[in-house]
C-alpha positions in Angstrom: 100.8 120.2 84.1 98.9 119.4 87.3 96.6 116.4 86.8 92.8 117.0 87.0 90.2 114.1 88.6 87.1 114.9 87.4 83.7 112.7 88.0 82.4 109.5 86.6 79.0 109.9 85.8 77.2 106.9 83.7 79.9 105.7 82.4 82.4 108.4 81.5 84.6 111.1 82.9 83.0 114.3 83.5 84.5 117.3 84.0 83.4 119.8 86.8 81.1 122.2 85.6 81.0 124.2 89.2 84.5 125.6 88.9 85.3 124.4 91.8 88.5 122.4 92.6 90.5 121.3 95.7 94.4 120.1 95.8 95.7 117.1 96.2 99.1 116.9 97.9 101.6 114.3 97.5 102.2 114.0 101.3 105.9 113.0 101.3 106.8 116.3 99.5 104.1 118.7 100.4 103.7 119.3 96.7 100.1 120.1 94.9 99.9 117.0 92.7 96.4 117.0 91.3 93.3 119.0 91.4 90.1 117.6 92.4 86.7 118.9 90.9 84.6 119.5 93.5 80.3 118.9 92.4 77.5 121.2 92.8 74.3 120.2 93.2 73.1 120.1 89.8 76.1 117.3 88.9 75.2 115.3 92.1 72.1 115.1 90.4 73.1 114.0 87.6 74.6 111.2 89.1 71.8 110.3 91.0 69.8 110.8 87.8 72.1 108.6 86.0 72.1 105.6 88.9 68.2 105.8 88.8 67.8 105.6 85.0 70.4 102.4 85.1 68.6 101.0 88.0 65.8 100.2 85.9 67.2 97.6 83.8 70.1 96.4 86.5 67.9 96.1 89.4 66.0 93.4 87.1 69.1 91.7 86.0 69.8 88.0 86.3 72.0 87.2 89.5 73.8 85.5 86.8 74.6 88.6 85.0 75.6 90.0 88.2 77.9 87.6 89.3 79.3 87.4 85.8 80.4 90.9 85.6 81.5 90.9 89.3 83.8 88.1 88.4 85.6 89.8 85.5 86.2 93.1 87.9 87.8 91.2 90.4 90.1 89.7 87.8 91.4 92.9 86.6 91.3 94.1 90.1 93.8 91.8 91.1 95.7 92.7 87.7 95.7 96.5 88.4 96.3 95.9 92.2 100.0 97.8 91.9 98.9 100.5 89.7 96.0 101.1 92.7 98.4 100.6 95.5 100.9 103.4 93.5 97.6 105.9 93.5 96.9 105.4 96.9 100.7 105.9 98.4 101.1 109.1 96.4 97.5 110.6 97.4 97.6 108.8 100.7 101.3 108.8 102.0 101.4 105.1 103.7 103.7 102.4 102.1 103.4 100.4 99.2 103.2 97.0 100.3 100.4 98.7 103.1 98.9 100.5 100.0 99.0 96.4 98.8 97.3 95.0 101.7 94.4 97.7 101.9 93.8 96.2 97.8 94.3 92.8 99.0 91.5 93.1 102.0 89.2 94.9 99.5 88.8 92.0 97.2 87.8 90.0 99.8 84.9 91.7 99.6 84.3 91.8 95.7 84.5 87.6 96.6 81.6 87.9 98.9 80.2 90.0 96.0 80.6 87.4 93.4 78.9 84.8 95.7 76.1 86.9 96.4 73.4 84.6 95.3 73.8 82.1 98.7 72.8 85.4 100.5 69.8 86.4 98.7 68.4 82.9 98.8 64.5 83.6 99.9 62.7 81.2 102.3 59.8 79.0 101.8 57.8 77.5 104.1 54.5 75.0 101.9 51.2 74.5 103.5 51.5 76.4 106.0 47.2 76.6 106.3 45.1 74.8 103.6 46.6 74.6 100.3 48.7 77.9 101.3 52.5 78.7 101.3 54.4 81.6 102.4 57.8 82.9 100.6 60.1 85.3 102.2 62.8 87.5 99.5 64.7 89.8 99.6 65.0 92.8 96.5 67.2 95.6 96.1 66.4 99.1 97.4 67.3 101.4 94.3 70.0 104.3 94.4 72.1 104.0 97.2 75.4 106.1 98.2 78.7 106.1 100.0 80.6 108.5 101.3 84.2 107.0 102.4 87.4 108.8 104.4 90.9 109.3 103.4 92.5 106.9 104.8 91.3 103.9 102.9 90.4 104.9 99.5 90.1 101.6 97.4 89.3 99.6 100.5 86.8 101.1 102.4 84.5 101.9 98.9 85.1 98.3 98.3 83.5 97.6 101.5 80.1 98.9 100.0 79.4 98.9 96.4 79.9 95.0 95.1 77.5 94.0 97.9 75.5 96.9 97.0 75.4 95.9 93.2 75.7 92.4 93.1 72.2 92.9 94.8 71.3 95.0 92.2 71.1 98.5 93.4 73.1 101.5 91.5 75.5 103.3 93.5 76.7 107.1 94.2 80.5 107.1 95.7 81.5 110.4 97.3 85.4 109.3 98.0 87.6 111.8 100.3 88.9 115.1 98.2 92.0 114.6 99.3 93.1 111.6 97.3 90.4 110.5 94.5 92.1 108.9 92.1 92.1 105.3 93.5 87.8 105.6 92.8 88.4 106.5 89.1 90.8 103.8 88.5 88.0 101.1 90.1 85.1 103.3 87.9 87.7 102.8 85.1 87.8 98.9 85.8 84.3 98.4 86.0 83.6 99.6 83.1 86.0 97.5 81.8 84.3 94.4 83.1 80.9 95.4 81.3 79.5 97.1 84.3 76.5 99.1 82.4 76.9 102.8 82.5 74.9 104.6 85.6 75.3 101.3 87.9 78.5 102.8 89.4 78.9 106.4 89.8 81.2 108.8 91.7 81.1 112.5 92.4 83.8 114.4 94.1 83.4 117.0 96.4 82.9 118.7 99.8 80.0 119.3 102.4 77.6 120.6 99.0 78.0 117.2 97.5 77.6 115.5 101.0 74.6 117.5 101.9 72.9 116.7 98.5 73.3 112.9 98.8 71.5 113.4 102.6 68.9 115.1 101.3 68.3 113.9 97.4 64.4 112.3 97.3 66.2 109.3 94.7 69.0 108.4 96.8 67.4 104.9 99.5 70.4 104.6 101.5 73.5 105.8 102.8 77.2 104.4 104.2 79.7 106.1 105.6 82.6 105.4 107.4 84.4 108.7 109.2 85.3 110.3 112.6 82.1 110.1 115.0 81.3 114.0 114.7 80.6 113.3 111.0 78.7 110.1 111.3 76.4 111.5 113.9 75.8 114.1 111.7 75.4 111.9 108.5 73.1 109.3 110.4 70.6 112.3 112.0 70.5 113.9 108.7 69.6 110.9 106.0 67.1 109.5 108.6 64.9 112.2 108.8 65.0 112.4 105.0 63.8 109.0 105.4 66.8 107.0 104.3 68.5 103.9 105.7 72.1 104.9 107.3 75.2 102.8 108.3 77.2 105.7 109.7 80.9 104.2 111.1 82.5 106.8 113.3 85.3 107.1 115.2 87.9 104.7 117.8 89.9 104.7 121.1 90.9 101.0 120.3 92.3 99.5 123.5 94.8 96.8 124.0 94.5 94.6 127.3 98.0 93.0 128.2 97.5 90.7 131.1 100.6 89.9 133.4 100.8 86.3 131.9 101.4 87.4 128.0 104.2 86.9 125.7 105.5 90.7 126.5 107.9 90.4 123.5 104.4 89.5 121.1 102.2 92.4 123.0 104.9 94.7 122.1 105.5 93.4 118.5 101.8 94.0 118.2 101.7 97.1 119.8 104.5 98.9 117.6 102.6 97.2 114.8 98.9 98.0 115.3 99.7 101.7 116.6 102.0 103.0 114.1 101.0 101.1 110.7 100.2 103.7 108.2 101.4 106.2 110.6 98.3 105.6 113.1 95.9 106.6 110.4 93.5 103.6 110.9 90.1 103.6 112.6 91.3 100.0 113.7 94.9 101.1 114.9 95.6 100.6 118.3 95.9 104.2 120.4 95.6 103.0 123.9 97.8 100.1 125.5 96.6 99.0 129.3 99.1 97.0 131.4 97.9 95.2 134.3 99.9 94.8 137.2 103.6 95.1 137.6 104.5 94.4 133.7 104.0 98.2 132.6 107.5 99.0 132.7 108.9 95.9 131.0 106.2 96.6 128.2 106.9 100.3 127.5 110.4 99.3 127.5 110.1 96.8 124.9 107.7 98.7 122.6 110.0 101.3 122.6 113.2 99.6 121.8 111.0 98.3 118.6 109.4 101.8 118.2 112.5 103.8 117.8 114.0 101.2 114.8 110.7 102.1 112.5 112.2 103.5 109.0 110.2 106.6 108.4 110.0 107.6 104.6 108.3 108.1 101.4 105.6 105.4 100.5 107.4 104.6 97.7 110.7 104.0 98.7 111.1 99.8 99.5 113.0 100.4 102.5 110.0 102.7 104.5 108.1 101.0 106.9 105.8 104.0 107.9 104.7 107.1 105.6 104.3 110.8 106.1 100.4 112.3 107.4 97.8 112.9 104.8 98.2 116.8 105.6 99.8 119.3 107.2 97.1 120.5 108.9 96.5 116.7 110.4 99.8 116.6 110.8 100.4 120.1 112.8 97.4 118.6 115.0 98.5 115.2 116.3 102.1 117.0 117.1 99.9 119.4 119.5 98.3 116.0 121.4 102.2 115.4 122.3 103.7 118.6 122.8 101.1 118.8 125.9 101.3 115.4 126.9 103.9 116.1 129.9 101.4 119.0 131.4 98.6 116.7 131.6 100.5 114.3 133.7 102.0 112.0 130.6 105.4 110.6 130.6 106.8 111.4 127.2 109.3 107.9 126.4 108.9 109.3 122.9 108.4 112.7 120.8 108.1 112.5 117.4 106.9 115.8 116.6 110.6 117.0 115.4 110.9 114.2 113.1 112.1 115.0 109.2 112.9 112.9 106.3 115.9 114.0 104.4 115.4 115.4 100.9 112.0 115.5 101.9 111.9 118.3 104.0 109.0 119.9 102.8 106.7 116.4 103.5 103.8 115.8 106.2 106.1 114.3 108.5 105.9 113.2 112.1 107.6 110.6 114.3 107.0 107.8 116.3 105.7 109.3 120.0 104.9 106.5 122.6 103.0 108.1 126.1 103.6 106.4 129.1 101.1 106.3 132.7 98.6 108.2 130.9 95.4 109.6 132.9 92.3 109.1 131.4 91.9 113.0 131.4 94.6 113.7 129.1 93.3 115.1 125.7 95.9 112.7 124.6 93.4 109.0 125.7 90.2 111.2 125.6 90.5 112.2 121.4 90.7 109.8 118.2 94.2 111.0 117.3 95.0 109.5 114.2 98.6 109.2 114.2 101.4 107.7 115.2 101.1 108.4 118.8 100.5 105.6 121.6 99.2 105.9 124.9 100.0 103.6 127.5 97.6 103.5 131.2 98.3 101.5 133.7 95.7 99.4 136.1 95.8 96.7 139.1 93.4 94.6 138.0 91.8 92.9 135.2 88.8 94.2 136.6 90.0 98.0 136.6 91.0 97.7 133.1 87.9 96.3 131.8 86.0 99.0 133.6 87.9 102.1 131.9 88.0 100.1 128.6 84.2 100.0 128.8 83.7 104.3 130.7 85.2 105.1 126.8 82.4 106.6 124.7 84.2 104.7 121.5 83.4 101.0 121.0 84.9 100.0 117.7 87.6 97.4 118.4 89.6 96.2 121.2 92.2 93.4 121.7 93.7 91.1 125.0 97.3 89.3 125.3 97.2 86.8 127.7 97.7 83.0 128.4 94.7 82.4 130.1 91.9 81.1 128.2 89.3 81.4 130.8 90.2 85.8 131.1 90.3 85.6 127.0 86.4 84.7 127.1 85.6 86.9 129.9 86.9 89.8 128.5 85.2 89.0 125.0 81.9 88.7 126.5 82.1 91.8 128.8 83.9 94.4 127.0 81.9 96.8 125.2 82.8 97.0 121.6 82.0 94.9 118.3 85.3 93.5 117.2 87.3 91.7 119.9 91.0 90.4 119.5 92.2 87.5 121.4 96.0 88.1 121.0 95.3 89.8 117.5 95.8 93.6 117.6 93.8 94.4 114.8 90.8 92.1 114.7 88.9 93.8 111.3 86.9 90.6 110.5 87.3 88.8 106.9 84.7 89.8 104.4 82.0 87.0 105.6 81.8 88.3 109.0 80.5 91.9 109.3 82.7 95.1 110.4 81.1 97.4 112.8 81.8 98.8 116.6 79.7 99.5 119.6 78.5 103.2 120.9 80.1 106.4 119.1 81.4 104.1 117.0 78.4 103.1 115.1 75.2 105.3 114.3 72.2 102.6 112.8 71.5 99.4 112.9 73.9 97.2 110.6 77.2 97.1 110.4 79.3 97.2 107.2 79.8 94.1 104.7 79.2 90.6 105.2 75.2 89.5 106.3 74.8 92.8 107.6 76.1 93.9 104.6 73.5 91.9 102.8 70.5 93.2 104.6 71.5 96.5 104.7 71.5 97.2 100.5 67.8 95.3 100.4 64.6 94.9 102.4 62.7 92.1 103.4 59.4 91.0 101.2 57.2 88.2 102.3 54.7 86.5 100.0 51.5 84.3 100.7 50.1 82.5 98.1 46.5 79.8 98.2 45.8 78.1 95.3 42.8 76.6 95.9 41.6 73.1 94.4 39.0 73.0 91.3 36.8 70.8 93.1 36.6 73.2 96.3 33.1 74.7 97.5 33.5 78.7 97.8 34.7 79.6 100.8 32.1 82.6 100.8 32.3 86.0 102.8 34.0 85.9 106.6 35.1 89.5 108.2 36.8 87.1 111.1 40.1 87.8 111.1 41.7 85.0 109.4 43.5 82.1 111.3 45.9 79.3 109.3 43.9 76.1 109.8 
């Protein structure tokens, strides 16, 4: 029988009452797996009822309690991390020990959770006038929500609810239709670690649930991490229902090599960043620029490495790269190469006619690698996602810097090179929030925040760490006099008062 996910709404599985379903594909074989139920508005309301009836008690709690229960989820986290990893590579596609790294980077988070209290520490400043002190806290803003893409499904949820929890809000989770089941195992775990019901909910669904979130009077806030279409969309929407947004959107991540880097460690990084879960990161590297007179030493050696990657199902040991979450995605990112060589592209190599034996019927697409690539190609202009790496060429340090910063993405970028001095150049004048000095893939650990630059990022915080921390609860500041017995009355004054 096909498996059903269904919603988990204070503290128990919930069928779908709408009807409504969506499949879930194993993308290796092609096969319908699972059904999803998808919500209507009356059971996104629910949820939301749910999270605002729990709030009242939780968003009173003892950072102790917090903490406590935090603690005990991460400890059967990392005891269920293979069971999670084995949801996501048959919903997802990508490899089990990439499956174990996405877990892995995810807990990092549910520690910064567990050590919440250092963050919410207040301020207090004593007699700052007369007998007066001023105290500044911070408190939790109430039902907040997050909507999260396919391509991360246990990470990229972990990036938002232990921070939002631990500072005692109640939380919504809309995760991607197209493979839930990773968010019911971490509802199932919670609940496990005493998590009380209606703090964590999730509802699955398409634009209807989406739409309600945006628009629903209880829900404060909103993350989301998607293409930048979406998170425009998302961020103008909940702000003029009046909620605070975090909206991450799409990438063109570029890599800088300089004529004085390790070639063989650019390329290793290259193959790496570019074609790890087949491209399907918003961090992956999609655009390689060589300066100078190395470019054809560089393509060379990326795609001596490129052409040895073991394509295969996520679950077998021996696969270092997966199939594509679906075959419409898939049947896309093949059409960015098939018209690569009309746009002025050297093709070095085409994927698009790539199967896996026995698997015939899978999501599957090969490694492609671009070579002297204008910048008007559909094939630099458009967040891909997939395996497909472009490669432009420049003279200068100067003309590289200057197309990195003309893209309209910011998210992350990276430079290889020897030279210290170019290293902090190009970190203070590129324009994009995560920067990689000979790191490919520089997503920051869980006490540093996550977040790019233009259509990458639509609000004012970024994702996790401090940002993280402000974001899921506003500022309160307190002033307090108590005066002295033996004081005269300080009688009537309409002056505006001044701290004396």
């Amino acid at each position: 029988m096909t498996k059903i996910v269904n919603h988990w709404i204070g503290g128990k599985t919930v069928e779908g009452a709408s009807g409504t379903h969506g499949p879930v594909t194993n993308p290796a074989t092609g096969e319908v797996t699972t059904k999803v139920a998808f919500a209507s508005v009356d059971e996104v309301d629910a949820a939301v009822a749910a999270a605002k009836e729990a709030y009242v008690t939780w968003g009173q709690s003892s950072l102790a309690q917090r903490t406590s229960i935090l603690f005990k989820f991460r400890a059967l986290l990392d005891a269920n991390r293979d069971a999670i990893a084995e949801l996501i590579t048959a919903e997802h596609g990508k490899v089990h020990g990439d499956a174990l790294g996405e877990v892995a980077r995810g807990l990092e988070i549910v520690d910064l959770a567990c050590g919440i209290n250092v963050q919410l520490k207040g301020e207090l400043s004593t007699q700052v006038a007369s007998r007066v002190d001023v105290s500044s806290i911070r408190q939790p803003l109430g039902v907040v929500a997050g909507i999260t893409p396919f391509n991360f499904p246990a990470m990229v949820p972990m990036w938002m609810f232990p921070i939002a929890i631990a500072c005692g809000n109640t939380f919504v989770l809309k995760p991607s239709e197209k493979d839930p089941s990773a968010s019911l195992k971490i509802a199932e775990l919670l609940s496990e670690a005493g998590l009380p019901d209606g703090v964590f909910n999730v509802v699955h669904g398409d634009k209807v649930a989406v739409d309600r979130l945006l628009e629903h009077p209880d829900v404060k806030a909103v993350s989301f991490v998607g293409s930048t279409p979406i998170a425009r969309y998302i961020h103008t929407t909940a702000s003029a229902n009046g909620k605070r947004v975090q909206a991450l959107g799409g990438a063109k991540n570029h890599m800088l090599v300089l004529p004085d880097a390790d070639l063989d460690a650019a390329a290793d990084a290259a193959v790496s960043a570019a074609y790890g879960s087949a491209g399907e990161r918003c961090m992956a590297i999609s655009a390689v620029v060589a300066v100078g007179s190395i470019g054809d030493e560089l393509v060379e050696k990326i795609r001596e490495r490129a052409e040895k990657i073991k394509i295969g199902p996520g679950d077998d040991p021996t696969s270092e790269m997966g199939p594509l979450i679906t075959k419409v995605h898939r049947d896309k990112v093949a059409t960015y190469v098939e018209g690569a060589a009309a746009e002025g592209c050297e093709v070095i190599l085409d994927g698009t006619g790539h199967t896996v034996e026995g698997f015939e019927d899978g999501h599957w697409i090969g490694i492609s690698l671009l070579d002297k690539v204008p910048t008007s190609a559909k094939a630099y202009q458009d967040e891909i996602f997939g395996p497909v790496l472009t490669v432009l060429r420049t003279g200068t340090y100067e003309e590289a810097l200057d197309l990195i910063n003309a893209s309209p993405f910011g998210n992350g970028t990276a430079i290889f090179t020897r030279d210290g001095g170019a290293a902090r150049r190009f970190q203070l004048e590129v324009e994009a929030g995560m920067v990689g000095v000979n790191v490919p893939i520089p997503v920051p650990v869980g006490y540093h925040s996550f977040g790019g630059w233009k259509d990458s990022l639509f609000g004012d915080h970024h994702i996790y760490g401090n940002d993280g921390t402000h974001f899921y609860t506003r500022g309160k500041v307190v002033t307090t006099r108590w005066p002295d017995p033996a004081d005269a009355p300080a009688g009537v004054d309409l002056g505006f008062p001044r701290n004396h």
